[in-house]
C-alpha positions as a Python dict, from the first residue, in 0.01 Angstrom:
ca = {
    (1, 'X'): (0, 0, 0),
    (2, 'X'): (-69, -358, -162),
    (3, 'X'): (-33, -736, -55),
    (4, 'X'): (4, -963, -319),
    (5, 'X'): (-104, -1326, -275),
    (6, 'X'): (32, -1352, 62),
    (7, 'X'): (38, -1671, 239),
    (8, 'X'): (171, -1794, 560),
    (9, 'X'): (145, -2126, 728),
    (10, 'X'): (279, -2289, 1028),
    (11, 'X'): (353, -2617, 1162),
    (12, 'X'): (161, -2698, 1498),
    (13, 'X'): (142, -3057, 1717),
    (14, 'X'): (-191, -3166, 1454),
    (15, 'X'): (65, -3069, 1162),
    (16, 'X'): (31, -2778, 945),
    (17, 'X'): (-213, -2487, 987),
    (18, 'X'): (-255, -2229, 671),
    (19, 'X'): (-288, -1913, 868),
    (20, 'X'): (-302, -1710, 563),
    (21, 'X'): (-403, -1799, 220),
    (22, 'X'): (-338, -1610, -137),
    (23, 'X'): (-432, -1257, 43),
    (24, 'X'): (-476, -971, -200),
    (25, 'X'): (-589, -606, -146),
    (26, 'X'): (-505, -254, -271),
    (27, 'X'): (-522, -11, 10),
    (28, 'X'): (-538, 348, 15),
    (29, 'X'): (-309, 602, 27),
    (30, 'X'): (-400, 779, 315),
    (31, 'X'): (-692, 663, 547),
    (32, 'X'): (-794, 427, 772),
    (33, 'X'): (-823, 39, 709),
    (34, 'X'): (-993, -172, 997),
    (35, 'X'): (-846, -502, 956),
    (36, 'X'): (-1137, -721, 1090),
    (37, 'X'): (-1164, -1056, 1139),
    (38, 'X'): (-1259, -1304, 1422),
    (39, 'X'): (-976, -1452, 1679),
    (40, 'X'): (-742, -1686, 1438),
    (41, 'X'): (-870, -1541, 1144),
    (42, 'X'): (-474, -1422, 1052),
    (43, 'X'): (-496, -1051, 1129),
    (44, 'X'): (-177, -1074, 1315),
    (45, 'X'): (-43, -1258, 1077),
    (46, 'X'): (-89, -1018, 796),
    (47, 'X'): (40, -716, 1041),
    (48, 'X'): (338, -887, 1126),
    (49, 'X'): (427, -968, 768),
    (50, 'X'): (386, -621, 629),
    (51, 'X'): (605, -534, 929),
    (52, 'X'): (878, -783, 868),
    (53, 'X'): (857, -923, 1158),
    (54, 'X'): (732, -1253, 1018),
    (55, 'X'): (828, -1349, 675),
    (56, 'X'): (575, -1503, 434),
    (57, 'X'): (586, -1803, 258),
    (58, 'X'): (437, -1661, -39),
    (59, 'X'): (361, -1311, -170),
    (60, 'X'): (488, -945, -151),
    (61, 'X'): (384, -627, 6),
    (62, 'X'): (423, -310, -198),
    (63, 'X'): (435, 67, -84),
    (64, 'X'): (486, 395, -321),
    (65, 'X'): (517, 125, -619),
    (66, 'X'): (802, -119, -508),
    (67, 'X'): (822, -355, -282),
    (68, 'X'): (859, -264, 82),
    (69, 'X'): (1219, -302, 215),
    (70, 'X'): (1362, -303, 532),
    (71, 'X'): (1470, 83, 540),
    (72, 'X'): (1087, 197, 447),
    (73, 'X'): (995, -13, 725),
    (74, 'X'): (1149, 125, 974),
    (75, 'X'): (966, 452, 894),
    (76, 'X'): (663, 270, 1023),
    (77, 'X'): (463, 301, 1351),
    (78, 'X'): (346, -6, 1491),
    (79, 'X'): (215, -99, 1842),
    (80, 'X'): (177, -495, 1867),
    (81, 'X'): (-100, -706, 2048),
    (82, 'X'): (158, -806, 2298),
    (83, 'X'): (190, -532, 2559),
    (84, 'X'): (564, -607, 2633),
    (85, 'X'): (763, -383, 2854),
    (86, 'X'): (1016, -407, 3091),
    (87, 'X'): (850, -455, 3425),
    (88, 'X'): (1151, -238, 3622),
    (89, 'X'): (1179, 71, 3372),
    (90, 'X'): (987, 389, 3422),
    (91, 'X'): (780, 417, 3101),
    (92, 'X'): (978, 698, 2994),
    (93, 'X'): (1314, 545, 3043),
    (94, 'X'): (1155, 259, 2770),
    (95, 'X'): (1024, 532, 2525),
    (96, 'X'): (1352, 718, 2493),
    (97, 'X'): (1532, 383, 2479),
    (98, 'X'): (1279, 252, 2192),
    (99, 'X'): (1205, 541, 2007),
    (100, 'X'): (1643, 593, 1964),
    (101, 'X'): (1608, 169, 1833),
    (102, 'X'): (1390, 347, 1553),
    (103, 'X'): (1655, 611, 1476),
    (104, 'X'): (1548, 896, 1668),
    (105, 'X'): (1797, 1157, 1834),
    (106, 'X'): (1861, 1145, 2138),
    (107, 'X'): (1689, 1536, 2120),
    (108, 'X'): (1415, 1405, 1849),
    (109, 'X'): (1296, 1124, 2104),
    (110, 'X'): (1297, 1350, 2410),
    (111, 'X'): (1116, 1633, 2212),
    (112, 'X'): (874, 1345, 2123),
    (113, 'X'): (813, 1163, 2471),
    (114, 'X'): (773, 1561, 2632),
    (115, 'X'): (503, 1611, 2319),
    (116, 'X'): (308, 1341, 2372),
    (117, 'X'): (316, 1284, 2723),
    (118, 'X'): (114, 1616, 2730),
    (119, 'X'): (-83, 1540, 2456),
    (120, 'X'): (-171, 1202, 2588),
    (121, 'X'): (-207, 1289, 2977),
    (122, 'X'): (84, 1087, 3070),
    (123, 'X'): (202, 1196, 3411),
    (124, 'X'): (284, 860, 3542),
    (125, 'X'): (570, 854, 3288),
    (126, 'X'): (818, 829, 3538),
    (127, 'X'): (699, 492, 3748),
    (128, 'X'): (787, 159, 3630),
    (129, 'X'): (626, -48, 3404),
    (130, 'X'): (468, -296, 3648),
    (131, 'X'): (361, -16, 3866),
    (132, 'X'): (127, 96, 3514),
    (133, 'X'): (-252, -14, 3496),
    (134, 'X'): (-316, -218, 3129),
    (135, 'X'): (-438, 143, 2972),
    (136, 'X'): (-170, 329, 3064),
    (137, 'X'): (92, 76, 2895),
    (138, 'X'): (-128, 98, 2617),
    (139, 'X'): (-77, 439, 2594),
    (140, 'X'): (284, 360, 2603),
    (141, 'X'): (271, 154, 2353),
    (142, 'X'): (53, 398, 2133),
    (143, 'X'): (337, 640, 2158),
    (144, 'X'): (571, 452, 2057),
    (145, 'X'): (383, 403, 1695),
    (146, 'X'): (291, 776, 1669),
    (147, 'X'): (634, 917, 1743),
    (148, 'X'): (848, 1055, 1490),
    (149, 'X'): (540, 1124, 1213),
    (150, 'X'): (547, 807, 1105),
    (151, 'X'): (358, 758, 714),
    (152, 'X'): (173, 446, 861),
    (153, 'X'): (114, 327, 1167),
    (154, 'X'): (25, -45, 1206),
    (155, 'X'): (-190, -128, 1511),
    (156, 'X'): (-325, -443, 1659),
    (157, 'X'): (-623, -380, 1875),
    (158, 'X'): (-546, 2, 2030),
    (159, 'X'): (-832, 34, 2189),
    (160, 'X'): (-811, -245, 2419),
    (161, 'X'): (-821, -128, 2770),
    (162, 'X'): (-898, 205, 2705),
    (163, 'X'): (-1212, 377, 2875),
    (164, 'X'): (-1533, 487, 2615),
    (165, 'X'): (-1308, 851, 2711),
    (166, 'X'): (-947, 768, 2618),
    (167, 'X'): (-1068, 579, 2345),
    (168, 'X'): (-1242, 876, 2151),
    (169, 'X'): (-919, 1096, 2256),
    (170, 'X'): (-745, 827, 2061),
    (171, 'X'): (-1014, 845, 1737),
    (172, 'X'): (-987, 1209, 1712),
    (173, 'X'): (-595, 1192, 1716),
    (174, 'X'): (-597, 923, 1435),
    (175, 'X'): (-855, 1144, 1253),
    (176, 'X'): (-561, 1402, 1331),
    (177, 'X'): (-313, 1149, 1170),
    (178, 'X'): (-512, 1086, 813),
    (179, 'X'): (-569, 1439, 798),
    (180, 'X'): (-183, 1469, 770),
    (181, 'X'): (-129, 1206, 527),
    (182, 'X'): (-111, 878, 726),
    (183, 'X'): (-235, 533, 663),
    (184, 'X'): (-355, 357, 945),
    (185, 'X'): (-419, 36, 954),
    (186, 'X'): (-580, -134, 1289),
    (187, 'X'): (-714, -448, 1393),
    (188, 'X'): (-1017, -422, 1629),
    (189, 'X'): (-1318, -635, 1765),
    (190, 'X'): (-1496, -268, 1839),
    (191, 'X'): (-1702, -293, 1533),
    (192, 'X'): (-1934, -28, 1655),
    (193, 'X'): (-1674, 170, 1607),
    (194, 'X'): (-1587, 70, 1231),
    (195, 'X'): (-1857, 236, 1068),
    (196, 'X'): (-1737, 601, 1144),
    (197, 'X'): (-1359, 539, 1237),
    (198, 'X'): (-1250, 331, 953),
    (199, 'X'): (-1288, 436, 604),
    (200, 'X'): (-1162, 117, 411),
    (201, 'X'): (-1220, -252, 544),
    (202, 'X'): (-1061, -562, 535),
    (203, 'X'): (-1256, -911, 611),
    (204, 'X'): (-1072, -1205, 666),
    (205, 'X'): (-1189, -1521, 790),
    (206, 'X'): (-994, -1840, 831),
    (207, 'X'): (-681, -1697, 647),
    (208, 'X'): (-902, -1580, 365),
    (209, 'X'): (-1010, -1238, 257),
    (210, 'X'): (-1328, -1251, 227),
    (211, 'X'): (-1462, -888, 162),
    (212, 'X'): (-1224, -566, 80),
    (213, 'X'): (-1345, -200, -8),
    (214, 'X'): (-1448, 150, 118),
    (215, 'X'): (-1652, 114, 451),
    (216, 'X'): (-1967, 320, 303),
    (217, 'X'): (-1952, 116, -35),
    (218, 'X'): (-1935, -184, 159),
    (219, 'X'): (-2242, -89, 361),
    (220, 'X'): (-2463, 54, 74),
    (221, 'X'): (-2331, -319, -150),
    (222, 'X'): (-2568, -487, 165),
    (223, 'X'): (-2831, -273, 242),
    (224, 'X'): (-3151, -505, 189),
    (225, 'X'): (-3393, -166, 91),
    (226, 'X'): (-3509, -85, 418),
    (227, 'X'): (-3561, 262, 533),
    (228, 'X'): (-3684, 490, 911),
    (229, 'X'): (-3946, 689, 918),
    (230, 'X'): (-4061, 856, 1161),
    (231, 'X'): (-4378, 1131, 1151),
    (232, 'X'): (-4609, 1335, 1381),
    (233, 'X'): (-4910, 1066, 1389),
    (234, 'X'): (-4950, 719, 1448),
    (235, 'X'): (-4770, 484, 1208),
    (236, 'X'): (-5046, 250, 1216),
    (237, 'X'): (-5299, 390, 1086),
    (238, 'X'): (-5068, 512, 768),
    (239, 'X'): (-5143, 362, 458),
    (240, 'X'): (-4813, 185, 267),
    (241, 'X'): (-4766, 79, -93),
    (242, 'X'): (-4806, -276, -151),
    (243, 'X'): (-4560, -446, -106),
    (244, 'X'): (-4421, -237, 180),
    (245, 'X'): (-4373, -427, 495),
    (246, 'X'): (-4387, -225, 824),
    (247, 'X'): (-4211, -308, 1171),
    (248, 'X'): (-4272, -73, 1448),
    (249, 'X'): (-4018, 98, 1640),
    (250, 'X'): (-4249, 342, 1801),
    (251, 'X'): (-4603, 476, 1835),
    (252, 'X'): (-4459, 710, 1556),
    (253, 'X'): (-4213, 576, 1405),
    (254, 'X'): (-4086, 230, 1187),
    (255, 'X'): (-3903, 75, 1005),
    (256, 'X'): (-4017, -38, 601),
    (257, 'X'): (-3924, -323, 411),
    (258, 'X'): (-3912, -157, 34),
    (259, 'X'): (-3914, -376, -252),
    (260, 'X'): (-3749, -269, -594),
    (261, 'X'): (-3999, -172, -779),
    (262, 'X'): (-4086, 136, -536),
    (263, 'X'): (-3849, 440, -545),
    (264, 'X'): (-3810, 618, -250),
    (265, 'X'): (-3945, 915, -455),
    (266, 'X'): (-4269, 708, -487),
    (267, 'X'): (-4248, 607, -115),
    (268, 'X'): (-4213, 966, 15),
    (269, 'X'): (-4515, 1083, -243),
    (270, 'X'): (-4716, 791, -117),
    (271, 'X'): (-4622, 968, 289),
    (272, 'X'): (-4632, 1334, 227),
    (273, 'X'): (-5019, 1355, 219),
    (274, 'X'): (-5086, 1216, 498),
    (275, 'X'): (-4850, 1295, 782),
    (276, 'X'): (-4558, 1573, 843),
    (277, 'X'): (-4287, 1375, 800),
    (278, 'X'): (-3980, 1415, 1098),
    (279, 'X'): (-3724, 1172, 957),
    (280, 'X'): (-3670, 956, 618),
    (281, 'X'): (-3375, 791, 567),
    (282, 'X'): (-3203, 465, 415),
    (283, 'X'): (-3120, 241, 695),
    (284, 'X'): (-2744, 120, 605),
    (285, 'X'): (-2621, -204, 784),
    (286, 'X'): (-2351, -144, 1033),
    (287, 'X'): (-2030, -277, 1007),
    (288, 'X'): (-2139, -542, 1285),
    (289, 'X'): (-2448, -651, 1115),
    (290, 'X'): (-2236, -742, 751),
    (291, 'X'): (-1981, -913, 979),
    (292, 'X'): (-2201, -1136, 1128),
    (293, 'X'): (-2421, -1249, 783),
    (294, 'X'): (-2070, -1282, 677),
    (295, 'X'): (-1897, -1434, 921),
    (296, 'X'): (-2142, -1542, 1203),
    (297, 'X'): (-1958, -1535, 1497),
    (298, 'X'): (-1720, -1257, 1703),
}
């Protein structure tokens, strides 16, 4: 999938408000995108666009090589920030009724609901709406955009209101999804979770996209040459190249401050002979740290 210079404004009481400006991105084939982006950065925006459900003022989203049409569309998954049910239907009654709107059988959709209200642990799918807590309308919700094997699924903020349990239920099922040939792509403010959920990100700040690549990439493009040690003696009394700046995060163990001139080759020749070494590794920024040198607020 690709957007192509899309822009979107919109005319507010202090006049008019570019939510989106010139946004451009080539996105993978099958995978998972984190859309991230601080509140009012335009992530919305942009999901709502490739969706249809906002035009743009500017711009074009492609998929499989042509631009993305209203039938293709409808082939999507997509669960929206708003949580919007009907307060006096069960949950079920809403998911039949929804999921034939997409184009679903009456058969398909029940096969569906039965599938993933099992899969899901649904068995409050027969109370009404308002009697549902906000995690198990999300859950609704999240049906609705993974019924019917849907190529991509569009999702604003899916793991909001779900417990540190439900939500890794939910990561291993969209692992399930890519492995089948989906693109995801989500909107989230759990950037912890970025760095091993999402495999492609998207950075936009005030409308703009301001960083756009493969999550590791991305993380390797900021590392500032810092690596963790940790050995079976005393850091402390170690002796370090020059140049090599120590901070201690443990009686044996630290964190180093490489400059370019030493390889870690030379680093780990320079350790060897004087303590057994337990762990060596780069230390990559997360997700969280680039976002906020980036961005500087949540």
């Amino acid at each position: 999938m690709r957007v192509q210079g899309i822009s979107r404004s919109f005319i507010t009481p202090q006049g008019k408000v570019a939510a989106l400006s010139d946004i451009s991105a080539e996105m993978p084939v099958q995978g998972i995108v984190g859309l991230l982006g601080p509140n009012g950065s335009g992530k919305t925006t942009l999901l709502r666009i490739i969706m249809g459900i906002l035009p743009s003022d500017a711009g074009e989203v492609w998929y499989n090589g042509k631009p993305l049409d209203a039938l293709t569309r409808k082939t999507f998954g997509y669960m929206p920030e708003e949580r919007g049910l009907y307060p006096k239907m069960t949950a079920k009654e809403q998911l039949l009724y929804l999921l034939r709107l997409r184009g679903l059988s009456k058969t398909a959709a029940e096969k569906e609901v039965a599938h993933w209200t099992e899969r899901l642990e649904m068995p409050w799918i027969d109370r009404p709406a308002r009697a549902l807590s906000k995690g198990m309308q999300q859950k609704v919700q999240l049906v609705l955009a993974l019924a019917g094997k849907p190529p991509v699924m569009l999702l604003d903020e899916p793991f909001s209101g779900l417990d540190p349990i439900v939500s890794h239920d939910i990561e291993k099922l969209l692992r399930e999804k890519v492995e089948e040939g989906a693109l995801i792509i989500l909107s989230t403010h759990r950037l912890e979770q970025v760095d091993h959920l999402c495999d492609y990100i998207l950075l936009i700040h005030r409308g703009r996209l301001i960083l756009a690549g493969e999550t590791n990439a991305i993380r390797r493009q900021f590392w500032q040459r810092t690596y963790e040690v940790e050995v079976d003696r005393p850091v402390e009394g170690l002796e370090w190249p020059a140049g090599v700046s120590l901070s201690s995060a443990g009686p044996n163990s630290a964190r180093l401050s490489v400059p370019e001139h030493i390889t870690s080759a030379a680093l780990l020749q320079a350790l060897l002979p004087q303590a057994e070494i337990r762990l060596f590794a780069e230390k990559l920024p997360t997700v969280r740290e680039i976002f906020l040198h980036l961005v500087g607020e949540l």
